[in-house]
C-alpha positions, 0 to 999 in steps of 0.5 A: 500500500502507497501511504502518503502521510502529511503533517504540518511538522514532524520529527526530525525537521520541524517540531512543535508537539506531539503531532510531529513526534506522531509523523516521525513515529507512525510512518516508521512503524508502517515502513517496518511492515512493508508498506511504503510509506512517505511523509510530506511537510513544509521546508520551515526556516527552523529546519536545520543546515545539517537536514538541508545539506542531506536534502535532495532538490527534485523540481518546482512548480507552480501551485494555484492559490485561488486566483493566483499561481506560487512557487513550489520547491520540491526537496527529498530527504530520508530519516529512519528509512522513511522518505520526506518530502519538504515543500518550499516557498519562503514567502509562506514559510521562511519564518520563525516559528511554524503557527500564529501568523495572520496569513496562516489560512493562505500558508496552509491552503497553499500547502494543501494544494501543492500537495497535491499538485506534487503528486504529478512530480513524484516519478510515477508513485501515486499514492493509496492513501493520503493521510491527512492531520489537523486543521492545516492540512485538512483542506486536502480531501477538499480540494481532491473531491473539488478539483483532482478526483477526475483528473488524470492520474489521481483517480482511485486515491482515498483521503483520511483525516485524523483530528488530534485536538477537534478545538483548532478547527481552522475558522475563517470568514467566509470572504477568505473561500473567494480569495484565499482558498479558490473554491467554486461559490457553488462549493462553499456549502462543503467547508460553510458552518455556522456562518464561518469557513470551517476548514476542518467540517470541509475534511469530515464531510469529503474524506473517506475515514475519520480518526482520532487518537484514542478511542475514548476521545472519539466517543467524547468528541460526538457530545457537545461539552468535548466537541467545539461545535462539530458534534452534529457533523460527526453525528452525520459522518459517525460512519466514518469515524475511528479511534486509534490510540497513539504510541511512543518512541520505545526506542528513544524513550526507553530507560535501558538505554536512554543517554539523557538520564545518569542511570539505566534499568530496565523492567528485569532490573529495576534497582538503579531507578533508584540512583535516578531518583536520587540524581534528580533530588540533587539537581533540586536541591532536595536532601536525600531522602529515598523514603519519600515520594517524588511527585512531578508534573511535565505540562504546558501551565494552561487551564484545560491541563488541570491546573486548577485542580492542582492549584485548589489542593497544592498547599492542602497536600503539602501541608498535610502529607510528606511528599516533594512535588516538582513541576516543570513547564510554562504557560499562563502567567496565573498558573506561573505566579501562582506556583511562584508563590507554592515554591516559597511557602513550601520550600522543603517540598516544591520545586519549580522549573519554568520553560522546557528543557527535554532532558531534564524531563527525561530526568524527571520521569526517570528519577520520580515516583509518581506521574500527576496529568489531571486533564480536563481533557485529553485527545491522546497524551504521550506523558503519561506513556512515557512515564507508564514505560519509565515505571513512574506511575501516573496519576489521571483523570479518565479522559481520552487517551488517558483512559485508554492508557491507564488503568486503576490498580485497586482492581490488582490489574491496574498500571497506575491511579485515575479519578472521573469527574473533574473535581479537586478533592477528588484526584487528592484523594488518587493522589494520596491512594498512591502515596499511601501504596507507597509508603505501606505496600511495597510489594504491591507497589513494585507489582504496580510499576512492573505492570506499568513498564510492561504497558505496551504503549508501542507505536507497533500496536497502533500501526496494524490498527491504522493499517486495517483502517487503510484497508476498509478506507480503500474498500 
């Protein structure tokens, strides 16, 4: 199967969350069973001068951009055995940063009509299945419905469309159909909503399949309170709709072998997680004190991550229980001053650590014990995979990927710790179940941590999943 995967970023070249970790990891994994997959994205300012002396320059065109005609350069680059393709303009993307311009709906309709104007220059390979991703890219199943279905050459191709956060919709105002995006009046009605552009109804409505990154996320995004007003489209289009939960690097992020933290172990040997607790203990200033729980949370500081959870019970907690609780992140300035605030009246138990520094997140989920991802809500989440495969166990509410990942280990199953209802005392009460197993069930503790390395969080399970969704796609 020809598998065409686009992404706004992906890892190794633009990164700016976990969609490029998913575009790095999923077309390797496909790749690794035979299928040829490859993966296309925007030549960004940020792409490096190593990635640009690797590329390879194939040809240029031109591309439609509603009543106008831009330059489009095709580069070719290989990492981890998958082919990318980079597409440049710099008028579009020779800037810093990848997102947030006032422009974007004109960078990102670009970008999806040249990618589909690329497939006339890829050497005869026509793809099976274009894979689209979010908002900006999700003018592409538009596009081929309106402009390409009946072109020669690119007939029989199905479109799929992944939503990794149904909030970023790609909303514009009508005027933009006309002079940005180039779609027949007669057409409007496919991306019209609410009296709005809509660019992400476009894809639902015009593409064959539908995912989302967890099967719990595609259930919640179908009631109104999770589904930003998109929940009566998907009624109509629940047909084709799927939920596929995400996987992570186990290659790069597996304590064996992991050359960010000071000490390696692994599932069989886990004693030297215990130097890894203590190394992150030092780097915070903390005495040694491998009796006592270590509690981190790695997030963007921002609402619907359950600050406000944290920040109605943070003094509660450390008052009342001996735990040390580290946070590292940025993000709204509330939340940012307000912890400022926790770090001084608590200085014996609370570390803050503004901004994010990857290594030092790998330290942390190294060296703690306890992973806290209250979210509000959650369409997938790699956090708390990655704490699962780094034996520190999480603490989540039921939401999501969340939910799929992680179970409650009061059944003697379970991987970790999970509340419900967005509530405070309630993930407390999750909170202090787990500090509590800590503190008097050591045995019970260990069997919980062993479950939770042995989480199979791989991107191996994901890949036959999406695999069989191509298939019933091409159906």
């Amino acid at each position: 199967m020809k598998i065409l995967f686009v992404s706004s970023e992906a890892t190794p070249f633009a990164v700016s969350g976990g969609l490029a970790e998913v575009a790095g990891a999923l077309p390797k994994a496909l790749k690794a069973r035979g299928e040829d997959v490859r993966v296309i994205l925007p030549l960004y300012e940020c792409v490096g001068d190593d990635k640009r002396q690797e590329m390879e320059y194939l040809t240029n065109y031109d591309v439609p951009v509603a009543w106008r005609r831009q330059y489009c350069g095709l580069f070719k680059a290989e990492a981890n055995g998958v082919i990318y393709y980079l597409l440049d303009n710099e008028y579009y993307f020779k800037r810093s940063g990848l997102y947030g311009y006032y422009d974007d709906a004109e960078r990102f309709s670009f970008f999806s009509r040249a990618v589909l104007e690329t497939i006339e220059h890829l050497d005869g390979w026509k793809p099976d299945i274009i894979h689209c991703n979010d908002w900006q890219t999700a003018l592409i199943p538009v596009y081929y419905n309106c402009f390409y279905r009946d072109r020669p050459g690119y007939d029989g191709i199905r479109t799929v469309f992944t939503i990794h956060n149904i909030q970023y919709q790609g909303l514009y105002g009508m005027d933009i159909l006309n002079e940005v995006v180039g779609l027949d009046p007669a057409d409007y009605p496919i991306v019209e909503y609410d009296g709005l552009a809509n660019f992400m109804k476009g894809a639902i409505e015009c593409c064959n399949k539908v995912t989302t990154v967890s099967p719990t996320y595609a259930n919640e995004i179908l009631d109104p309170w999770f589904s930003h007003g998109l929940d009566g489209i998907l009624h109509k289009n629940l047909w084709k709709l799927t939920g596929i939960l995400n996987g992570i690097d186990t290659e790069s992020y597996d304590p064996h072998t992991d050359m960010a933290i000071p000490y390696h172990y692994s599932a069989a040997r886990k004693a030297n997680k215990k130097k890894d607790k203590e190394a992150l203990e030092e780097r915070f200033g903390f005495d040694h004190r491998p009796d006592v729980p270590i509690m981190v949370l790695i997030s963007r500081l921002v609402s619907h991550k359950g600050l406000d959870l944290i920040t109605s019970i943070v003094d509660e907690l450390l008052y009342n229980t001996e735990v040390r609780f580290i946070i590292l992140g940025s993000g709204d300035s509330s939340y940012e001053n307000y912890f400022r605030g926790v770090a001084e009246r608590h200085p014996d138990k609370f570390r803050l650590e503004l901004g994010f520094q990857p290594p030092l997140a790998r330290l942390m989920y190294a060296g703690a014990d306890l992973f806290l991802m209250p979210s509000k809500s959650e369409p997938c989440g790699l956090s708390q995979m990655i704490a699962l495969r780094y034996g520190t166990l999480p603490i989540v509410r039921e939401t999501g990927g969340l939910r799929d990942s992680v179970t409650d280990c009061g059944d003697g199953q379970g991987n970790g710790f999970t509340f419900k209802t967005y509530n405070a005392h309630d993930m407390l009460w999750a909170i202090t179940r787990g500090i509590d197993l800590y503190y008097n069930d050591k045995n019970t503790w260990k069997a919980v941590m062993d479950r939770a390395m042995k989480s199979d969080n791989s991107w191996d399970r994901s890949a036959d999943l999406y695999l069989q969704m191509y298939n019933e796609a091409m159906m």
